[in-house]
Every structure is written in C-alpha cells, then in structure tokens.
C-alpha positions as CSV (number, residue, x, y, z in Angstrom):
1,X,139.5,18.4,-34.8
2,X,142.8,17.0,-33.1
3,X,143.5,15.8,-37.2
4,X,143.3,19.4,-38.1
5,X,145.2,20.9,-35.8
6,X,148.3,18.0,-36.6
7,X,147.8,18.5,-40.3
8,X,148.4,22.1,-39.8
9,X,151.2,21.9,-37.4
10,X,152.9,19.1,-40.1
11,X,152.4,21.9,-43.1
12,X,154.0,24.8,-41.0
13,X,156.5,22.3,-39.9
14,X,157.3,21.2,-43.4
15,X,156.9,24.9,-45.1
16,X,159.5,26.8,-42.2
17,X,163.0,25.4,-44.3
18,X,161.3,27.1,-47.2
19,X,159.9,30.4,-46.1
20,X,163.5,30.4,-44.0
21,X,165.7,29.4,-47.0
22,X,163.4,32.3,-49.0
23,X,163.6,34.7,-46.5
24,X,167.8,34.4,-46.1
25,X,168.0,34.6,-50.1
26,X,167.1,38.1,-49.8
27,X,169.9,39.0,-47.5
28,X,172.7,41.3,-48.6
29,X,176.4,41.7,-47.3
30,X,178.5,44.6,-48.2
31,X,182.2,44.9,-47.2
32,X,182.9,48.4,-46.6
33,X,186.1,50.7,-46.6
34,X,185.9,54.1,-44.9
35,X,187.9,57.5,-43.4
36,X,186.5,58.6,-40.5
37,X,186.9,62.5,-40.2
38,X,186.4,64.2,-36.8
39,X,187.1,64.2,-33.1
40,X,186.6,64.0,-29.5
41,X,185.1,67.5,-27.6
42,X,182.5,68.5,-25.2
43,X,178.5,70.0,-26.5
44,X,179.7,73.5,-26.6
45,X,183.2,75.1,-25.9
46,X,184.2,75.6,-22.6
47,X,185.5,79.0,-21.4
48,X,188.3,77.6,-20.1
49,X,189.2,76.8,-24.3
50,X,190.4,79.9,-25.1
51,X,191.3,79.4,-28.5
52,X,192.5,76.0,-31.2
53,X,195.4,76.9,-32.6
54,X,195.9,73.4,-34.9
55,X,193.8,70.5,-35.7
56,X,195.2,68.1,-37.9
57,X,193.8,65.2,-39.4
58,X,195.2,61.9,-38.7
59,X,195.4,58.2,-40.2
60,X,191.6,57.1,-38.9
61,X,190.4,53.8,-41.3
62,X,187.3,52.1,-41.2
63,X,186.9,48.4,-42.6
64,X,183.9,45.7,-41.9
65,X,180.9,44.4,-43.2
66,X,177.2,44.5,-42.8
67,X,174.2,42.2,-43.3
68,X,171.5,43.6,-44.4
69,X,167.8,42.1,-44.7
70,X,164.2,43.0,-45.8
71,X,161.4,43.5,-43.4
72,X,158.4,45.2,-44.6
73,X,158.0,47.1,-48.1
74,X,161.3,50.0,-48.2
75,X,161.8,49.0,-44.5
76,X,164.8,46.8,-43.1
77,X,167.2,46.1,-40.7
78,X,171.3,46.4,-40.9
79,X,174.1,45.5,-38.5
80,X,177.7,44.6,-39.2
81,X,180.8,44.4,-37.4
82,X,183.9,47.1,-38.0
83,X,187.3,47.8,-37.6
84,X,188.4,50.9,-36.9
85,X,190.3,53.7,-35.9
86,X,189.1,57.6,-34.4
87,X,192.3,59.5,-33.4
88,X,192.2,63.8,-33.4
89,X,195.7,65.6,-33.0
90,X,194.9,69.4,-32.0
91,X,196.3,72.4,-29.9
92,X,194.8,74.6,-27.6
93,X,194.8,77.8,-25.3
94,X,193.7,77.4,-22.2
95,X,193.2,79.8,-19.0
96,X,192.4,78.1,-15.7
97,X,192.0,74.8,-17.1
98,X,191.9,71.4,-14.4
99,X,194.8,69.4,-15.7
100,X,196.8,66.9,-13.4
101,X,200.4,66.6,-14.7
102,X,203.6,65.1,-14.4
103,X,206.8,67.6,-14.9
104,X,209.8,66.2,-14.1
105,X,209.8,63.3,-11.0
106,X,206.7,65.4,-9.8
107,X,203.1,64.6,-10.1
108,X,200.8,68.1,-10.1
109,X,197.2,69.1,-10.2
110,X,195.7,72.2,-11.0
111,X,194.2,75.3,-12.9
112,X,196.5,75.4,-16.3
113,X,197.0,78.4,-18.4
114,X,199.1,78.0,-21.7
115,X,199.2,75.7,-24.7
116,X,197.8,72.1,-24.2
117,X,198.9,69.8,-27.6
118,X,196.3,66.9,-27.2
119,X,196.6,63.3,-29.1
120,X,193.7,60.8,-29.3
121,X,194.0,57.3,-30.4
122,X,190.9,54.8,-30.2
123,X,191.5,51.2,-31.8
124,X,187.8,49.4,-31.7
125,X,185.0,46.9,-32.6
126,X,182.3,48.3,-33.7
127,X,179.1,46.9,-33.6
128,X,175.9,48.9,-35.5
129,X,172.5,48.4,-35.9
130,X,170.6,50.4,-37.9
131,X,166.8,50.7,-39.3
132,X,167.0,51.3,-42.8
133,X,164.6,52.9,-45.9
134,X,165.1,52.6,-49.2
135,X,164.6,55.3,-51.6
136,X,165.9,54.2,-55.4
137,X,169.1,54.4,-55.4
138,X,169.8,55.7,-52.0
139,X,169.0,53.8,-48.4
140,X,168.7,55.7,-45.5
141,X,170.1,54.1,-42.2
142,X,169.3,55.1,-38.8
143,X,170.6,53.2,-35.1
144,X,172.6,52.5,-32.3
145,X,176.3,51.7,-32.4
146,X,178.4,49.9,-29.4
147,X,181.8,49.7,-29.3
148,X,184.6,47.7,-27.8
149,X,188.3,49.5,-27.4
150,X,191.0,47.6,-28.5
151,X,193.5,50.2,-28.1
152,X,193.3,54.0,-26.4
153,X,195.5,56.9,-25.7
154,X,194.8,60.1,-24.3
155,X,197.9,62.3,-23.6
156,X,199.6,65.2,-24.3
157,X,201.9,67.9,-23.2
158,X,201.3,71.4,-21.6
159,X,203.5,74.6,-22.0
160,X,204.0,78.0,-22.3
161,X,202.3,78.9,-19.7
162,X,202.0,78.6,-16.4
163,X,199.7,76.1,-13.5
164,X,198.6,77.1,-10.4
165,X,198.8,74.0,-7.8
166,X,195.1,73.3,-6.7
167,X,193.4,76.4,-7.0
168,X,193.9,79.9,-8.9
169,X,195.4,81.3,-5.4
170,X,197.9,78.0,-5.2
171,X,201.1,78.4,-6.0
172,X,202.6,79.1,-9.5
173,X,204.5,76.2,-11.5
174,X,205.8,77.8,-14.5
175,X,206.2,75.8,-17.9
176,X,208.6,75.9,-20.7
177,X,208.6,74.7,-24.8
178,X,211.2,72.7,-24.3
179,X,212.0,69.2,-23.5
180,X,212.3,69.1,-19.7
181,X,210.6,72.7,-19.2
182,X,207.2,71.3,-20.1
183,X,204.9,68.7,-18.4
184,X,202.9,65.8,-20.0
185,X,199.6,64.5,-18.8
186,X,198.8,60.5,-19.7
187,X,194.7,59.6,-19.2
188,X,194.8,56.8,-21.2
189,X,193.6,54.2,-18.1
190,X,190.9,56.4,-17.3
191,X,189.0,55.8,-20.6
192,X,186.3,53.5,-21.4
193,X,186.4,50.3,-22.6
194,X,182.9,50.4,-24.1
195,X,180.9,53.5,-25.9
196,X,177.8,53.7,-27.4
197,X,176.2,55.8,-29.6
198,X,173.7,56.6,-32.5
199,X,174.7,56.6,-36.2
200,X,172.6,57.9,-39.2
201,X,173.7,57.8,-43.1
202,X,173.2,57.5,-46.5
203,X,174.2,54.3,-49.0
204,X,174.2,55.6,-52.5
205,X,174.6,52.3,-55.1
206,X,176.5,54.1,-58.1
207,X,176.9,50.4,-59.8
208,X,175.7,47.7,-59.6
209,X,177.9,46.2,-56.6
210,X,179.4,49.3,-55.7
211,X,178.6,52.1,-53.6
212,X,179.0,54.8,-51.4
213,X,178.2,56.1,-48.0
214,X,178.7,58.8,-45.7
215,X,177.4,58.7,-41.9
216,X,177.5,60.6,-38.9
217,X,178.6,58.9,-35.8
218,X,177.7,60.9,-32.5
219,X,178.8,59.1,-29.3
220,X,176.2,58.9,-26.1
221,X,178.9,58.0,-23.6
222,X,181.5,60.3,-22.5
223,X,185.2,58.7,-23.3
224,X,186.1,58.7,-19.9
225,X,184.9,56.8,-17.4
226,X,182.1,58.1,-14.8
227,X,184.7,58.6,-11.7
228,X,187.1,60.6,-13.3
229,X,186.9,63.9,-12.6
230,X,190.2,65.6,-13.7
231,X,189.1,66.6,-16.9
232,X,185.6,68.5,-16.4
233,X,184.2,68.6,-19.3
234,X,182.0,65.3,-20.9
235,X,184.1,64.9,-23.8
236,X,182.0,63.2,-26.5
237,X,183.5,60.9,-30.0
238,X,182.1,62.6,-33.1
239,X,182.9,61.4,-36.2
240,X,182.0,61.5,-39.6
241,X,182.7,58.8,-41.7
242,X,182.5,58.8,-45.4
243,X,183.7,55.9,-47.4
244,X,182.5,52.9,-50.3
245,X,181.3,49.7,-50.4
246,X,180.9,46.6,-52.2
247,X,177.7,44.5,-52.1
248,X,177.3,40.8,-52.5
C-alpha cells in the first residue's frame, strides 16, 4: 500500500511541470490603449446644483496590459495593471452650496451662491480583476478594480455670486469675475489615495491580434476621504473607457 501511495505521489510530482507548462501556454497578454470619457459627481443631482453650464472633455489616457487565462469552458479570469488618467473640467450654478474658500489672505466657509468652475485631475495605478465569458468574437468581462493615486487635484474658483459665512443668516461675502474679486477653493489633500470600484466591458477581436473594447468603470469609494465633510455630497469617479488592444 505505502508503494502505491509513493508511486502516485512520484507521477503527480513528475506530471505538475507539465500540466503547469500546459496550463501557462494558454495564457494571453494584451497591451491596451484607451480614452477614458467621464467624471466625478454624486448618485443624483443635488439641489444645491442648480444648473452645468460647461463640461469639457479633457486629455484622460489609458495604457497597460492584462493577462488573461482559461478556467473552465467560455469561463476565465483577467487582471492587468494600468496607467492612467480621469480628469473632468465643468461649471456650475450653485445656491446655498458648503464651500470653504480662500479670497484674498482670508480663509472662509459657508453657503455659496454663484458660479463654481471645478478641475479634476487623478494620475493612477490601476489594478483590475475581472471574470470573463467568451462569446465568438466578443468576451465579456466583469470585476473589481483598485486603484493607487499617483497624482490628484481638486480645485477651482467661485464667482459671481455671493457666500454667506457659516450659515444662510451669516454674513454676506460678495464675489467678483475677476482676478482678485473671486475666491479659489484647493481639496486636493483631502482626497484618497486608494479607490475601488467595479468594472464591466466588452473585448471585440476585429483581427487576429487586434481589438477593441469599451468598459464602464463605476467607483465604490467616494474621492474624498471619510472625515471630510466640506463638500456634502459622496462624490463618486465614473468613467467610461473605450479604447483597442493588441493580443500576444
């Protein structure tokens, strides 16, 4: 009995470098290139938001890689490691809206009513991992993304308009359009330096390396961190990012 149970144990020994070296043949990589289209708001307008007067897109790349390998029949498993870049440039009117400001040599906090000009910048790592199906052509992809900031900026400026210092009774700061009659705001420490979220997409292989892909990529974690309380609202990264890739 003690015979049988070695000569097994020396077969599956001897026959893991092959099932291994068999199993790793059928991995794929794919280097991807993408444009990430979107930006960074709370579930549902506040009424505070009265109106966005401009959103513009801005430069916001994607570039990585994943590794992708076979599991059972259509399903698999996916992750990779990205480069990249979500930024949103848009305007607002706001009435009564908690900003904390600095106008002048004077630092001030309170309900804002007027035109808020926003700019976000987010440099990152992104790491994915994603169930995937494959249908033809097409592969479906499904998971959880976490991501480490390399870069952020949240600021802006606030004018035309008017803030009232602590509460709508406090009293009235007036604010200009110009240089020196406007104030700026600066959250940029406040932010996170990790997010996660959930991604789901599409790879469509047009050729017979080349592809392309769109996704959806819906942060879980509010971009600022949980003890900042300035800005009300959870505001949330979502971002679509559509794009092509090459597989090896």
């Amino acid at each position: 009995m003690k015979k049988k149970i070695i000569f097994f144990a020396i077969c599956a020994i001897l026959a893991a470098p092959v099932n291994a070296q068999s199993y790793f043949d059928h991995l794929e990589v794919k280097t991807r290139v993408g444009y990430n289209i979107g930006g960074t708001a709370p579930i549902g307008m506040p009424a505070t938001i009265r109106s966005i007067e401009a959103f513009r897109l801005t430069p916001s790349f994607m570039v990585g890689f994943d590794v992708a390998m076979p599991l059972k029949q259509k399903w698999g498993l996916q992750a990779g490691l990205h480069f990249e870049n979500k930024a949103m440039n848009a305007e607002v009117t706001t009435k009564g809206y908690r900003m904390e400001v600095v106008k002048g040599d004077s630092k001030l906090d309170g309900l804002f009513t007027g035109h808020v000009k926003q700019e976000v910048t987010e440099w990152m790592l992104t790491l994915p991992i994603e169930a995937t199906y494959a249908l033809g052509k097409v592969t479906l992809k499904a998971g959880p993304y976490f991501s480490l900031l390399l870069h952020k900026d949240f600021s802006g400026i606030a004018s035309n308009g008017y803030l009232r210092q602590g509460d709508p009774t406090g009293p009235r700061i007036n604010m200009g359009n110009k240089d020196g009659e406007w104030a700026t705001y600066d959250f940029s420490d406040e932010m996170r330096p990790l997010q996660m979220g959930v991604s789901v997409g599409a790879d469509w292989q047009v050729h017979r390396k080349i592809g392309l892909s769109a996704d959806l990529n819906w942060g879980l974690t509010g971009i600022f961190k949980s003890d900042f309380k300035t800005v009300e609202q959870t505001l949330f990264p979502i971002y679509g990012t559509i794009g092509i890739f090459n597989k090896f």
